[in-house]
N, C-alpha and C positions, 0 to 999 in steps of 0.2 A: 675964463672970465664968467663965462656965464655957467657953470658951477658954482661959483662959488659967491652967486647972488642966489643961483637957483636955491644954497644951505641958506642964506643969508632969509629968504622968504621964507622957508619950511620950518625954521625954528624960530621966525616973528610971526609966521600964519600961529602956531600952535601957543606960544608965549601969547598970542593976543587973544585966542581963545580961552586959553586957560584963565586969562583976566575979567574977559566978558563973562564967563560961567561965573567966577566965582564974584562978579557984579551984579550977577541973577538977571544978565541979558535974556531974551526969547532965542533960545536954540535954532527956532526956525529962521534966524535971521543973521544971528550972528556965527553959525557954524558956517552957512554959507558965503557970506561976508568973506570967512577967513582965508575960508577953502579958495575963493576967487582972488586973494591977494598973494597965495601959494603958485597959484596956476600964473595967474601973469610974470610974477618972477622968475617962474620956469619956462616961460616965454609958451606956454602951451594954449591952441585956440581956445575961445570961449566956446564958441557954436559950431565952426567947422573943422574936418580934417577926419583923419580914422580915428586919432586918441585930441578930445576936446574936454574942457572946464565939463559943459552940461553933463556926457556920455558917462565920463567919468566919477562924477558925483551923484548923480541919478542910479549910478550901476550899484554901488554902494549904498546908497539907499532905500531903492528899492528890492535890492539883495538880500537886505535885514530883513524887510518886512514879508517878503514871502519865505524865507525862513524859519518865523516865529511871529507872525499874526495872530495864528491859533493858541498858539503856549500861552502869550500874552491874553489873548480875548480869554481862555477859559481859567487861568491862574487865577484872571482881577474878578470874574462869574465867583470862583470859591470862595479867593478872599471875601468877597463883598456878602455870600451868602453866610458864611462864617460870622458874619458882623453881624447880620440881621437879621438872624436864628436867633443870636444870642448863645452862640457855640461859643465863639471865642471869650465872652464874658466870663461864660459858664467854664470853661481851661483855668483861665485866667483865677477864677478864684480859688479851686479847685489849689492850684498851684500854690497860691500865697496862702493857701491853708496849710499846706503839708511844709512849703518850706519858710513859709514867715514872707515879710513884706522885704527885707533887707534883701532877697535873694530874687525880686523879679528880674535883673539883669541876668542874673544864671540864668532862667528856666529859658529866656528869650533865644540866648545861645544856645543852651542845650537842643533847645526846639530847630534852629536853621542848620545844626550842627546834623543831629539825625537826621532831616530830610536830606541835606548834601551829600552825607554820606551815602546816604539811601539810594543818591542816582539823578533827586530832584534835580530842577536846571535851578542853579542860582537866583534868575529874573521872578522863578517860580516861587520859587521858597521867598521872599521879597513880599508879593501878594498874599500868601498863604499865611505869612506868620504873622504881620503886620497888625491885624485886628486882635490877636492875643497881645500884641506886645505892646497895642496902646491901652488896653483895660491893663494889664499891672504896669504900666508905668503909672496912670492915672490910680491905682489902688494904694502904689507906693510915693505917690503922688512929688512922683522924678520926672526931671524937665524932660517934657517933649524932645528937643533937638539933640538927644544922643537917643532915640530908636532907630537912625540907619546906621548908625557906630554899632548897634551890639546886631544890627540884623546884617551888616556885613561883616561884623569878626569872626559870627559865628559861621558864616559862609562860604567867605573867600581867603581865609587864612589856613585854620592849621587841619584843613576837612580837605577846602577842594583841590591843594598839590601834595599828599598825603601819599603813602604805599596805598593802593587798597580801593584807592578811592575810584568810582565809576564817572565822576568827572572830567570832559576830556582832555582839561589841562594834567591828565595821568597818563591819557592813553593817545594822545599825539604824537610820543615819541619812539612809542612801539614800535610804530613804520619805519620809523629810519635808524632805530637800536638796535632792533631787533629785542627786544626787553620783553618782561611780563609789566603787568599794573603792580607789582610789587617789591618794584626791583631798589634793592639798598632798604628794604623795612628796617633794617635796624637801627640806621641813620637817621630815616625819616621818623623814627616811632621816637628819637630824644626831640627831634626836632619839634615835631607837633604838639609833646608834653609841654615843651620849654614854651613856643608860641601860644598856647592854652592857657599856659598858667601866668606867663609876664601879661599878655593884653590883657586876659582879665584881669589883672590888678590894676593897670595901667585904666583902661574905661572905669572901674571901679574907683578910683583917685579921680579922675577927672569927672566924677559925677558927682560924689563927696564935695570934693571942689566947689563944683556949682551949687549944689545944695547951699553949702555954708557959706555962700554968696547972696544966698535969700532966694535964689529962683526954686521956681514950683509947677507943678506941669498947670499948665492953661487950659481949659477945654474953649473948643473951638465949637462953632452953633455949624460945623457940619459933621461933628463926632455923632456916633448913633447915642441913642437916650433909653435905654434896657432896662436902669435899674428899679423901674417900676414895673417892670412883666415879671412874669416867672419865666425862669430859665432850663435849657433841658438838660436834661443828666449828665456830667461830665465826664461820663464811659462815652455814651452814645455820640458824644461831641467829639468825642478823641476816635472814633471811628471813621469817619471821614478821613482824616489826615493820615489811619492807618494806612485805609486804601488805596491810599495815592500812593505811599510810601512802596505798600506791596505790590501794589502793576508795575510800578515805575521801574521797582526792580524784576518781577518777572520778565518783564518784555525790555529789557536796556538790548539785551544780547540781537534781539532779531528784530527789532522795528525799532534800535538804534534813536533819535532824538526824535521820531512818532511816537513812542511809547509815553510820553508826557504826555499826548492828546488824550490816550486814551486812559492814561492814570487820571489826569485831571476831570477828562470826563466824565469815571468813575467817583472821582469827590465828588463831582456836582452832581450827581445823580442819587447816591447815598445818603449826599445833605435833605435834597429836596423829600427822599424818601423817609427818611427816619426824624427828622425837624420839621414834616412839612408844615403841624400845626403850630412851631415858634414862628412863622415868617412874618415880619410885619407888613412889610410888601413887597413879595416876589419883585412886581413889573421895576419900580423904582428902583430897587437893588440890580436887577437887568440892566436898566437904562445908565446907572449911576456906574457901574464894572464897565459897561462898555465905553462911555468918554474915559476913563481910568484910564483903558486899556489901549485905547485910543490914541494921549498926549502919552503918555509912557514910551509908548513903539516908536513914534513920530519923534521924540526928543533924542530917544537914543538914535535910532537912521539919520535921523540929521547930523550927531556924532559922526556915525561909520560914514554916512557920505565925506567927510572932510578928510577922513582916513586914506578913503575911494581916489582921489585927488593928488594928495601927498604921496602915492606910493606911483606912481606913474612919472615922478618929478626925476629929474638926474640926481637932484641931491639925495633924496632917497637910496638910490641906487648906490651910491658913493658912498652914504652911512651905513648900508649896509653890507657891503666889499671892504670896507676899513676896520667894521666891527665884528666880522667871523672872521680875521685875520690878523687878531691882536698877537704880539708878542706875549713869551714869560709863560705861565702856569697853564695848562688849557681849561682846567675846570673853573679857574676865575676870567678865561676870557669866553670863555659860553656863557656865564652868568651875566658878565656882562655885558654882552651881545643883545642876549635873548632880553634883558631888562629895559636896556633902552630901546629896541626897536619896538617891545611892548608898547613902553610909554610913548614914540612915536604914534604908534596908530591906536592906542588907547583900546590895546584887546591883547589879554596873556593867550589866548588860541594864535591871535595873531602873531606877537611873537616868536611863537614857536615853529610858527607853520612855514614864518618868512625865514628864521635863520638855522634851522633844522638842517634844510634841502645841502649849505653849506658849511655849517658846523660839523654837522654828525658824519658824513663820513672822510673827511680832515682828519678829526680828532681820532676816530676810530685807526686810519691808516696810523697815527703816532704810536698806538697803542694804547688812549685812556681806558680805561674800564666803561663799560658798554653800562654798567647798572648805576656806576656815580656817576656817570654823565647825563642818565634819565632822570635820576631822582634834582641832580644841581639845576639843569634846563626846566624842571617844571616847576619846584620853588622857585626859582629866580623871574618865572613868567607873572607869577603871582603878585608882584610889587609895584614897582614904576606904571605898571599897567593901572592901577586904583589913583594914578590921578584923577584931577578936576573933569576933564573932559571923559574919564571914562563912563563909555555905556552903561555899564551896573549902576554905577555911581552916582549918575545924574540921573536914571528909572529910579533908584531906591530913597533918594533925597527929594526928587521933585514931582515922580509921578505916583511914586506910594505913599512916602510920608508928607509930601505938600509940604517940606518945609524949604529953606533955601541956603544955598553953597555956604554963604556968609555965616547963619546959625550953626550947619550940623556938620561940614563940613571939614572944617579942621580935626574932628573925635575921630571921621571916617577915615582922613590921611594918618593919623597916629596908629590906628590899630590896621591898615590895610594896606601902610606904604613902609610903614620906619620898624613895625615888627617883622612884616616878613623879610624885610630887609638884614634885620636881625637874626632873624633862624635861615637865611639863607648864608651870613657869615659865618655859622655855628657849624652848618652843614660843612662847608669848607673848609672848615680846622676840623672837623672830625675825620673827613676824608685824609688831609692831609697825614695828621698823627694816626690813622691808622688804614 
């Protein structure tokens, strides 16, 4: 019985979340909220005992943040500098010069596409690219509410579960495959062409779409106002971004997720040096990155704490012993495993990390292939995870682009839930036929 209230609360805590986000509830109220209607169902203390509501979703929350305080504090520093240089202005045109105004959606992708490849953390790329990607939308004068559609296809789709990629949704499985980061490239390299090339048509349609519905980007009175300065050279602008790119990757291998600090710190220290005479105002751009960075962290923790909660639940436990135990195919039942416990806790690391320990070696004793089982498990993390609730999702909608669930939010699920869902079925018939 109480199982199967305990599922009964665990998928109405998350179904009532996922409604309050995309009602543009305050995170800090309603993730907790839901988290607390999880815990009672599972009959688990509020305040005392060794595993309680508070312990448990504080653990998780405060787990994000000392984590990735710093990534976040100095990503929204770049970003923000980038803006108020007049770097990102200065890309920005650069870009719709060479490729025309029709193609600011490309360059936007292209842009989060190389830095994810490169190593960047996702949240990163998110801050960094954001102030190029609202001067051409504004140049191409494309509605605002698809810049986090193209700032996460270019990031979380056919980059970050990719052969190759230094993302850890690649190299999670290693541990328990025993794999390389490259394992099944041949699969993955149709797969990422196919993902590449359908979303962008698909965000491309769907912005067309809008257009010839009459919408038009808005400027909002807290967009920066550039176009009356001079701007600095669009080499020296694109150096900054080199340098993140290149620490990010010199140091991935031995200071591992600290090597952001010091990549990013590197951008901000380049910016200041080589733009220091574009800044409008240092202090304000300081003050203005740090609340960024601030409501950003704090909305996605409040996330992972709900996360924190639910995985302590029976039903939890229960979902996840039914779900690395599915009959029939193995490589469609680790997809599916790893997909839904994803979108349980609204984290593809997490996914992986939770149904690994008992998928991978099950599957291995049957006999799967040890490199389609790496490359199926980390596409397949990639999907059901880009729900409403998820932590990129709701940083890159609400703490970078300021907009909300209800505008930009359905472009993000099309290109970050239904395609990879797409090239994760494609994977699967090519493993299969060959």
């Amino acid at each position: 019985m109480l199982d199967a209230v305990s599922l009964f609360g665990l998928i109405g805590g998350l179904a009532l979340l996922i409604m309050l986000t995309l009602r543009g509830w305050n995170l800090f109220i309603s993730a907790p909220l839901c988290a607390v209607l999880v815990a009672v169902s599972s009959q688990i203390p509020l305040f005392t005992g060794q595993v309680n509501f508070v312990q448990s979703y504080m653990s998780g929350f405060t787990g994000f943040i000392a984590s990735w305080f710093f990534m976040f504090l100095l990503g929204s520093i770049f970003g923000k500098f980038m803006e108020d240089t007049g770097a990102a202005d200065s890309v920005a045109a650069f870009i719709t010069g060479k490729l025309g105004k029709q193609r600011a959606v490309l360059a936007v992708v292209i842009a989060c596409a190389v830095l994810t490849y490169g190593g960047v953390s996702l949240f990163v790329v998110a801050f960094a690219v954001y102030p190029m990607a609202l001067s051409l939308f504004k140049e191409a004068n494309l509605p605002r509410r698809f810049i986090p559609a193209a700032l996460a296809f270019g990031s979380v789709t056919f980059t970050m579960t990719s052969a190759g990629s230094p993302e850890i949704q690649n190299w999670i499985p290693i541990e328990f495959l025993g794999t390389t980061p490259y394992a099944a490239w041949e699969v993955s390299l149709v797969v990422a062409v196919f993902m590449a090339v359908f979303g962008y048509w698909w965000l491309q349609r769907m912005i067309a779409s809008a257009v010839s519905r009459g919408e038009v980007f808005v400027a909002r009175a807290s967009d920066p106002h550039l176009s009356e300065r001079a701007l600095p050279n669009p080499v020296t602008s694109l150096i900054p971004l080199i340098i993140v790119l290149a620490l990010s990757f010199i140091f991935h291998d031995s200071l591992k997720q600290n090597a952001l600090i010091v990549a990013l710190l590197g951008g901000v220290l380049s910016l200041m040096l080589i733009n220091r005479s574009y800044f409008k105002n240092m202090q304000d751009a300081l003050g203005h990155a740090t609340t960024g960075a601030l409501v950003a962290i704090g909305n996605t923790a409040a996330v992972v704490g709900f996360g924190g909660v639910a995985r302590v639940t029976p039903a939890f436990d229960m979902a996840v012993a039914a779900l690395t135990s599915l009959p029939g195919n193995e490589l469609v039942g680790a997809a599916v495993a790893v997909s839904v416990i994803a979108g349980l806790t609204g984290s593809a690391s997490g996914g992986q990390v939770i149904a690994l320990p008992a998928v991978g070696p099950h599957y291995l004793d049957l006999g799967v292939n040890p490199e389609q089982l790496h490359r199926v498990v980390s596409i397949s993390s990639g999907a059901l995870d880009s729900l409403p609730h998820n932590g990129y999702v709701v940083t890159t909608i609400r703490g970078v682009c300021q907009e909300t669930h209800k505008d930009a939010y359905w472009a993000v699920g099309a290109v970050t839930v239904i395609v990879p869902l797409l090239g994760l079925s494609l994977a699967l018939i090519l493993f299969t036929l060959f």
